[in-house]
MMTF fields as JSON, N, C-alpha, C and O atoms, coordinates in Angstrom:
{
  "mmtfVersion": "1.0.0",
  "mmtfProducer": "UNKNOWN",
  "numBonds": 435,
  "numAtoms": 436,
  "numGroups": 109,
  "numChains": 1,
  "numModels": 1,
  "chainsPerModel": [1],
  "groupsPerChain": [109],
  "chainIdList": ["A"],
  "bondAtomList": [4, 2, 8, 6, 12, 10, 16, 14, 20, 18, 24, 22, 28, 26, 32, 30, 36, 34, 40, 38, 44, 42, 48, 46, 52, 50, 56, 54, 60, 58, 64, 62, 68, 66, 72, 70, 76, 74, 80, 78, 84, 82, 88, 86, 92, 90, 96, 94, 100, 98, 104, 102, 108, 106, 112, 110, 116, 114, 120, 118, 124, 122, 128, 126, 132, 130, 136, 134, 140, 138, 144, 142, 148, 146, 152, 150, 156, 154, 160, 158, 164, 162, 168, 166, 172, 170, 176, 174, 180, 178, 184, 182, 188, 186, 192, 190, 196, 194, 200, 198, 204, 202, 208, 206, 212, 210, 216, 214, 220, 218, 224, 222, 228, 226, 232, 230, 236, 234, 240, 238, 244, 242, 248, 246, 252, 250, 256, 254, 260, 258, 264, 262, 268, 266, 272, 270, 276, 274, 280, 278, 284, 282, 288, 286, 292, 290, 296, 294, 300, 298, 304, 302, 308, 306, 312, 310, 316, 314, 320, 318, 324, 322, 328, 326, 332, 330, 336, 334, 340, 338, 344, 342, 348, 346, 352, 350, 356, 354, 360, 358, 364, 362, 368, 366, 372, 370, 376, 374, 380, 378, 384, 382, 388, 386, 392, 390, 396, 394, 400, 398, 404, 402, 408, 406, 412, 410, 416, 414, 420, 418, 424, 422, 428, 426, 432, 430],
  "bondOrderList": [1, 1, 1, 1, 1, 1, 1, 1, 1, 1, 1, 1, 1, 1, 1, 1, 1, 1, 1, 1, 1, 1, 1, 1, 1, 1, 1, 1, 1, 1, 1, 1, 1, 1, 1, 1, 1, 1, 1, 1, 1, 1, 1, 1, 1, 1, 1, 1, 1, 1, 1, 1, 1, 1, 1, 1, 1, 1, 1, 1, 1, 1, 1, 1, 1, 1, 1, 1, 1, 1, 1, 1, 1, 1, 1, 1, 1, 1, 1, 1, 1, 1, 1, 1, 1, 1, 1, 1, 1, 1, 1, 1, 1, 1, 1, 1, 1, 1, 1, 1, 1, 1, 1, 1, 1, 1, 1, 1],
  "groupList": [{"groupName": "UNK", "atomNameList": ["N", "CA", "C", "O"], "elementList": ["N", "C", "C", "O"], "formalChargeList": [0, 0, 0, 0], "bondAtomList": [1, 0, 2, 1, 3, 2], "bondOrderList": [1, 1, 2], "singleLetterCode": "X", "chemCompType": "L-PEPTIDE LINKING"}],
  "groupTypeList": [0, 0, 0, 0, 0, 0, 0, 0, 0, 0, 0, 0, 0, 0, 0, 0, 0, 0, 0, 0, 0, 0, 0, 0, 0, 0, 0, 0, 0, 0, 0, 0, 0, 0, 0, 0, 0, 0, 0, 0, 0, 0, 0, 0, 0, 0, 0, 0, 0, 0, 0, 0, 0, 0, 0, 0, 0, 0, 0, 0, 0, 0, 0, 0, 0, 0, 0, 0, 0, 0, 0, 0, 0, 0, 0, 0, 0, 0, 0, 0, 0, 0, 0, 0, 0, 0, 0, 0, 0, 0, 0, 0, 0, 0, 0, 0, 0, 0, 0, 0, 0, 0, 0, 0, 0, 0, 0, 0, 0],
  "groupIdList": [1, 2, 3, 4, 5, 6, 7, 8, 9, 10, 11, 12, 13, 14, 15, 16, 17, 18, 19, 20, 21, 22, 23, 24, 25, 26, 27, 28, 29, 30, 31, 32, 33, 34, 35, 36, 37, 38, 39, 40, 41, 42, 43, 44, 45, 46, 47, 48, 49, 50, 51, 52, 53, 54, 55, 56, 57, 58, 59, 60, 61, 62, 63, 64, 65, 66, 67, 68, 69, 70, 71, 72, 73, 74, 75, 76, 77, 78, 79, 80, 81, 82, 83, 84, 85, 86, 87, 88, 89, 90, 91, 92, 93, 94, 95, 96, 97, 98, 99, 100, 101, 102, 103, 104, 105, 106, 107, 108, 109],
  "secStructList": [7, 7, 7, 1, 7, 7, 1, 5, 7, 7, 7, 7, 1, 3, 3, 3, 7, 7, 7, 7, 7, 1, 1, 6, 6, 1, 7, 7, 7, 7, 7, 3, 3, 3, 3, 3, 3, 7, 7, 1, 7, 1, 1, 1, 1, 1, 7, 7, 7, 3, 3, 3, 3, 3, 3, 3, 3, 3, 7, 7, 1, 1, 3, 3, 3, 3, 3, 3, 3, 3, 3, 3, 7, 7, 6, 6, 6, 7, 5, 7, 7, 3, 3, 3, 3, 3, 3, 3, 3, 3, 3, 1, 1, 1, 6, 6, 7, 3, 3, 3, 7, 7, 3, 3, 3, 7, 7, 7, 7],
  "xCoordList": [-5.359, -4.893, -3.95, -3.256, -3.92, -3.152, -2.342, -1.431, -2.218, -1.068, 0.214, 1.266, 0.205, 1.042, 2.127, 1.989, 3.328, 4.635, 4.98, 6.121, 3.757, 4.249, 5.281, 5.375, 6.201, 7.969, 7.92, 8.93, 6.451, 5.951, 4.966, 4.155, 4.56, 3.679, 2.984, 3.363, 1.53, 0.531, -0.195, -1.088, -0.077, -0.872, -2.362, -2.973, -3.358, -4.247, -4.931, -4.09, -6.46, -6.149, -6.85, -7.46, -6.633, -6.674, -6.196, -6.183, -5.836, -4.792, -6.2, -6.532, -6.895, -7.837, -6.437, -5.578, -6.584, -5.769, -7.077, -7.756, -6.988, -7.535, -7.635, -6.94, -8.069, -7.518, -8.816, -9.977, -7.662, -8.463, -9.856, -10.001, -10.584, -11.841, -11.104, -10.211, -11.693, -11.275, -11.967, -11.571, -13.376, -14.35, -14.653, -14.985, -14.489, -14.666, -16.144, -16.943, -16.269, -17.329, -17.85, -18.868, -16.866, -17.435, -16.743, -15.928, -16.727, -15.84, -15.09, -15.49, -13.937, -12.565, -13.041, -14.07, -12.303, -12.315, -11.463, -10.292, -12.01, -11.348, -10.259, -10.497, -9.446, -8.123, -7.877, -7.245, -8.422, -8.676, -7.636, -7.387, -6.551, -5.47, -5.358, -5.077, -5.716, -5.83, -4.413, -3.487, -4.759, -3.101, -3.142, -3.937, -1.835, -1.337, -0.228, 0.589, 0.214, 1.655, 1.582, 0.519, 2.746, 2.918, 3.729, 4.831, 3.221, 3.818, 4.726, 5.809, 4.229, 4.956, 5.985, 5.85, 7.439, 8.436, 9.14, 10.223, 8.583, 8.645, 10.094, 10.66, 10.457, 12.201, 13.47, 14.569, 12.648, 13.805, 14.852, 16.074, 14.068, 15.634, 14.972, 15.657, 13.797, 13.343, 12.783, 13.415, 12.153, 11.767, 10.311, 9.961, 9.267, 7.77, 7.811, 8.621, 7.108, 6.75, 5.42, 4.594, 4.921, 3.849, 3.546, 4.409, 2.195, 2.026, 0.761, 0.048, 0.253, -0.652, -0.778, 0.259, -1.753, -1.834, -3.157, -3.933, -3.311, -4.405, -4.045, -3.032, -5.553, -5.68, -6.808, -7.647, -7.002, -8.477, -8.355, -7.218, -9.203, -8.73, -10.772, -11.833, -10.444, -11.523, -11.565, -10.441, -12.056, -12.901, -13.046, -13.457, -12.815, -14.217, -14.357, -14.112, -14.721, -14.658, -13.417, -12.793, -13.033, -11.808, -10.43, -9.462, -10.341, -9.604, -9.542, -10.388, -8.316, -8.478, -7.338, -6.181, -7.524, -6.749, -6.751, -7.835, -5.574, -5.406, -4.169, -3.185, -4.273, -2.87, -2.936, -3.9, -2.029, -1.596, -0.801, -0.159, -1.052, 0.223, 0.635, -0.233, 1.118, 1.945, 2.803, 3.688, 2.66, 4.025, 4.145, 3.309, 5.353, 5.988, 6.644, 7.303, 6.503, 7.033, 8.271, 8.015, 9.468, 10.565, 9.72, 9.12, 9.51, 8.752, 9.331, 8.571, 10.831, 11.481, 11.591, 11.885, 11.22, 11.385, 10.576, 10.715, 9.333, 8.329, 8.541, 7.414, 9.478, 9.919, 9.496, 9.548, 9.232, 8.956, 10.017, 10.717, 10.027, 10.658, 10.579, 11.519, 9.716, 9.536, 8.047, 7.097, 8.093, 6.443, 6.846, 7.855, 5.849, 5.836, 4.443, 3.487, 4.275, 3.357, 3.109, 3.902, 2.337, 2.153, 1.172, 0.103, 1.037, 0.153, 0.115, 1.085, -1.161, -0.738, -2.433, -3.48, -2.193, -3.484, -3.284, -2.494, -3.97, -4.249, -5.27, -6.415, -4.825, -5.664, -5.587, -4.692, -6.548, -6.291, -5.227, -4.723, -5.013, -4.171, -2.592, -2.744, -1.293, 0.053, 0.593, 1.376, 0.189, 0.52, -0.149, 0.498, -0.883, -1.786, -1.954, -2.897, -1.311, -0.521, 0.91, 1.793, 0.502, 1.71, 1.558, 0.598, 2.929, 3.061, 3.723, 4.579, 3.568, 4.736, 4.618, 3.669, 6.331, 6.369, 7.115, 7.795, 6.949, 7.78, 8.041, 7.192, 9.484, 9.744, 10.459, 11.037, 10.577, 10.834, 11.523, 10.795, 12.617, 13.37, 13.802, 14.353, 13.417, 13.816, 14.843, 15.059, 15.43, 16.462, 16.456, 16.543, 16.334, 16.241, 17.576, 17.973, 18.65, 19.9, 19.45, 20.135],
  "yCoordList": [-11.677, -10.554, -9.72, -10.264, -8.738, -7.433, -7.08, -6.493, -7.153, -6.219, -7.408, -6.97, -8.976, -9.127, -8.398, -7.851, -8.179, -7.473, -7.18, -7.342, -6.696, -6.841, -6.064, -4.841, -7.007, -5.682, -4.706, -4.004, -4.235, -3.55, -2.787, -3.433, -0.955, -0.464, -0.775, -0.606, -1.426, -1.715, -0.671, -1.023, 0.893, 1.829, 1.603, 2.247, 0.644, 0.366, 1.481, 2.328, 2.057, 3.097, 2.166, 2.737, 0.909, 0.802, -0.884, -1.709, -1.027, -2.639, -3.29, -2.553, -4.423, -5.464, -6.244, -6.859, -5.917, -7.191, -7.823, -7.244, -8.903, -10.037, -10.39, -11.397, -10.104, -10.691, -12.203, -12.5, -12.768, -13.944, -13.545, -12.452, -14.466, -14.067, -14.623, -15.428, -14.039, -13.98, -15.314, -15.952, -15.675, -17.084, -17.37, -16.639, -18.664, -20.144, -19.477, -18.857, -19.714, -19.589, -18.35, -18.407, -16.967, -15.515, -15.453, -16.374, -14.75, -14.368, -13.467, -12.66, -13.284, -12.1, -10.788, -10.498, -9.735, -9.069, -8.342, -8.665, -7.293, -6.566, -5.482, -5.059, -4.989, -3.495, -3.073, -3.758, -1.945, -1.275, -0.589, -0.079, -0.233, 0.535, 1.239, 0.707, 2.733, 3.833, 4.447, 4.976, 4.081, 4.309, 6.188, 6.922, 6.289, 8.088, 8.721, 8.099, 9.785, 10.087, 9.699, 9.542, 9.629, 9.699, 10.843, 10.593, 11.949, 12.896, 12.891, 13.474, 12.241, 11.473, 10.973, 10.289, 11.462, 10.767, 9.65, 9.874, 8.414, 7.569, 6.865, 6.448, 6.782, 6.758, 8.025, 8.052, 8.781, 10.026, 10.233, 10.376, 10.201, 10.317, 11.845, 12.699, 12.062, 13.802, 12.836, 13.104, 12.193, 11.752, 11.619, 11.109, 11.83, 11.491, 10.349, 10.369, 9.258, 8.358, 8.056, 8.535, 7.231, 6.964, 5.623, 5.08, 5.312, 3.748, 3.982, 4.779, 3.128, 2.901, 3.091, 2.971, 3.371, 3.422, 3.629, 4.434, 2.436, 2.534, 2.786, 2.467, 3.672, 3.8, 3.22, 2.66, 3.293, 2.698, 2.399, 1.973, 2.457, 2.716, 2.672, 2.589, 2.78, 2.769, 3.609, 3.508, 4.074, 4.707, 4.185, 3.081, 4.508, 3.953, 4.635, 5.825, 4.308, 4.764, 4.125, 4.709, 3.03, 2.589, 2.879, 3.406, 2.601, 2.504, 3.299, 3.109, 4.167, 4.186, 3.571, 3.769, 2.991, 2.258, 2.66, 3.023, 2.667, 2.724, 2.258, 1.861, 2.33, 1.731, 2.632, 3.347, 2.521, 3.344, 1.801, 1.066, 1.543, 0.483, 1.359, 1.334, 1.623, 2.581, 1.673, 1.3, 1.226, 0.679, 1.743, 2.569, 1.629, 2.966, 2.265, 1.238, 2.723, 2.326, 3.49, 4.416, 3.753, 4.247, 4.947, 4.197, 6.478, 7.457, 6.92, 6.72, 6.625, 6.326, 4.854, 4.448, 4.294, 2.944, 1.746, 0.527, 2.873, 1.589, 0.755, 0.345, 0.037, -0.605, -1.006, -0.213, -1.896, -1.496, -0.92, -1.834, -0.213, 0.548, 0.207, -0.161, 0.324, 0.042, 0.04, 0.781, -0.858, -0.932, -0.191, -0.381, 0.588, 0.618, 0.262, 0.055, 0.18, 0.008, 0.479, 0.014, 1.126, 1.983, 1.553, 1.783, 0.749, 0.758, 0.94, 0.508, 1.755, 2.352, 2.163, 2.155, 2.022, 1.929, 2.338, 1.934, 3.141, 4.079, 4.09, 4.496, 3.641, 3.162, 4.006, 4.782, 3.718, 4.418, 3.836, 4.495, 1.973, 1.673, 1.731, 1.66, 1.841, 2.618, 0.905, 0.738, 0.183, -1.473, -1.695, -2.314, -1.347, -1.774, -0.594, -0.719, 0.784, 1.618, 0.591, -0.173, 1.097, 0.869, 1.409, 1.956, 1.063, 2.101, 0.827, 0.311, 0.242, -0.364, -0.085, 0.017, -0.015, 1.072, 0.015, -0.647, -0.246, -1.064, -0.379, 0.153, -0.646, -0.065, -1.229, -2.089, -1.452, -2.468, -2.121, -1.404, -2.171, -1.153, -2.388, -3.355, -2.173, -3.216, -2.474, -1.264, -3.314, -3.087, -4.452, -5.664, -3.771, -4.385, -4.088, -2.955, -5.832, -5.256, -6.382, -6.476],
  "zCoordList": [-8.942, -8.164, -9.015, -9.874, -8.851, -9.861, -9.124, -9.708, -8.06, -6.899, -6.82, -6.355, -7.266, -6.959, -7.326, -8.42, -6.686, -7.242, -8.91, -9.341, -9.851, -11.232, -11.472, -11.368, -11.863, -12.459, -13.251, -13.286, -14.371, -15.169, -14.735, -14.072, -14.92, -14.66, -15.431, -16.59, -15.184, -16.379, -16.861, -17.631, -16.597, -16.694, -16.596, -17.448, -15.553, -15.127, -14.72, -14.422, -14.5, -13.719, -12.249, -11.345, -12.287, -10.769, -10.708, -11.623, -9.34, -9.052, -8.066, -7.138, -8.211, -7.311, -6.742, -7.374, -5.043, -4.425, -3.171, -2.324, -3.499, -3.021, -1.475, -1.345, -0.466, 0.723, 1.144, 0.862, 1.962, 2.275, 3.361, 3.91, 3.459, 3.931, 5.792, 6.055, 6.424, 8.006, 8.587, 9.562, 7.573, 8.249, 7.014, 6.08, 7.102, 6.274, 5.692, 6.394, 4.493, 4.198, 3.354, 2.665, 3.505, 3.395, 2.23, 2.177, 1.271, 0.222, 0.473, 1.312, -0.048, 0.056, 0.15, -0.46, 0.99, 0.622, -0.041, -0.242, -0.427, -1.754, -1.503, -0.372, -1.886, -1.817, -3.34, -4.145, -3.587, -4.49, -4.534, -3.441, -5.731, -5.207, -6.77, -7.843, -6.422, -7.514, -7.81, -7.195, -9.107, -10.207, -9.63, -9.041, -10.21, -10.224, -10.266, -10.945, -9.799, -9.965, -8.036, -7.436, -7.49, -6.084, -5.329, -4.84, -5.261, -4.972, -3.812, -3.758, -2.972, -1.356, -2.108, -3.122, -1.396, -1.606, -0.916, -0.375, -0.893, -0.171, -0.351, 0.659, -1.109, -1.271, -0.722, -0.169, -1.19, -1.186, -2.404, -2.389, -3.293, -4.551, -4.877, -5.439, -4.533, -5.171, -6.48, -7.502, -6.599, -7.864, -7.955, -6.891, -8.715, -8.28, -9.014, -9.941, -8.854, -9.378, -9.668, -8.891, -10.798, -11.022, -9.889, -9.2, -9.925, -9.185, -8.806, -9.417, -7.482, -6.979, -5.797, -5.145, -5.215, -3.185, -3.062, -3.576, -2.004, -1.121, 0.398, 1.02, 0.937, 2.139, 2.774, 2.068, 4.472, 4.948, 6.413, 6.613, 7.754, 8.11, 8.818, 8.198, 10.385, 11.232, 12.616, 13.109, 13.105, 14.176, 14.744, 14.385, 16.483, 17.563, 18.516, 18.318, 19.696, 21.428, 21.969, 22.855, 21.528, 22.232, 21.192, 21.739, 19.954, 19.26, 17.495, 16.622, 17.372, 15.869, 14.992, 15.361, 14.095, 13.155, 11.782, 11.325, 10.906, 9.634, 8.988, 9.612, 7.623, 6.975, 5.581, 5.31, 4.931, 3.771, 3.225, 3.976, 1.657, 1.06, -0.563, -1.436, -0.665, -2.384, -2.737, -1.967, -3.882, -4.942, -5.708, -6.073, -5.926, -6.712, -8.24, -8.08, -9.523, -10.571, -10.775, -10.005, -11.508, -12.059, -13.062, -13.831, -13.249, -14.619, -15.889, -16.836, -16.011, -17.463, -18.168, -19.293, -16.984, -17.374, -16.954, -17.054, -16.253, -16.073, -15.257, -14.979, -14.477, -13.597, -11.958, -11.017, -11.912, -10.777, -8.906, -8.471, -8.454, -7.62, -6.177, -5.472, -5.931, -4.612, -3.714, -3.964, -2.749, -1.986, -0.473, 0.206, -0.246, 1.052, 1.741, 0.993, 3.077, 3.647, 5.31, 6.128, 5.652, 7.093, 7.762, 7.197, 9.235, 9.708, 10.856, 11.479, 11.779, 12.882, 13.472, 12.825, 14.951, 15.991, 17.064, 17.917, 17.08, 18.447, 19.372, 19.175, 20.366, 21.657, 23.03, 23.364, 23.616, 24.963, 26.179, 27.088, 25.802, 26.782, 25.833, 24.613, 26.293, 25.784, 25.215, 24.28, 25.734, 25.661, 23.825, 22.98, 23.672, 22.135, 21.439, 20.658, 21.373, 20.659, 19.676, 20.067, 18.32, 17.213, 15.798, 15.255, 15.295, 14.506, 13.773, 14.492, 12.641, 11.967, 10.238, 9.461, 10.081, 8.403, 8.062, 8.846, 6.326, 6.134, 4.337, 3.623, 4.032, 3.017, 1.626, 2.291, 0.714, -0.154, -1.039, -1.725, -1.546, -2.841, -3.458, -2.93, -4.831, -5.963, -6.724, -6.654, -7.435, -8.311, -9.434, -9.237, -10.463, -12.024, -12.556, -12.827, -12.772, -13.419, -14.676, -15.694]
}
């Protein structure tokens, strides 16, 4: 797996993360997460960062779902910065409506 937390931008132009298979038997599936600058300022310092982010995300008659995950590297020092991750589902009943964001800030002393 490439996405674990590496403290170094590997300048990859893409991160394989691994997920476990849901039934005994199936092989993993896959999260493809395409290197770039990150124009979204997911910190707020006004800084762009290089890194990675994937999106994905489904349709239906009853329900729509998606998620966004970005690690962010430091431009000068390669470092790694911070993960975030967004996931949200939208339903017709107000009970199974959500929204959950989660944000990660590292610091390298």
């Amino acid at each position: 797996m490439d996405l674990t937390r590496c403290p170094v931008f590997s300048q990859k132009s893409y991160l394989l993360d691994l997920l476990p298979s849901p039934m005994a038997g199936l092989p993993p599936s896959a999260r493809y997460f395409k290197a770039g600058r990150l124009a979204d300022d997911f910190d707020g310092d006004g800084i762009v960062e290089n890194g990675y982010m994937t999106t994905g995300g489904s349709g239906g008659r009853q329900f729509d779902s998606g998620y966004v995950e970005a690690v962010g590297y430091d431009p000068k020092t390669g470092l790694l910065k911070y993960g975030y991750s967004m996931l949200v589902r939208e339903s017709q009943n107000p009970y199974t409506t959500f929204i959950l964001e989660a944000f990660a800030f590292y610091r390298v002393r």
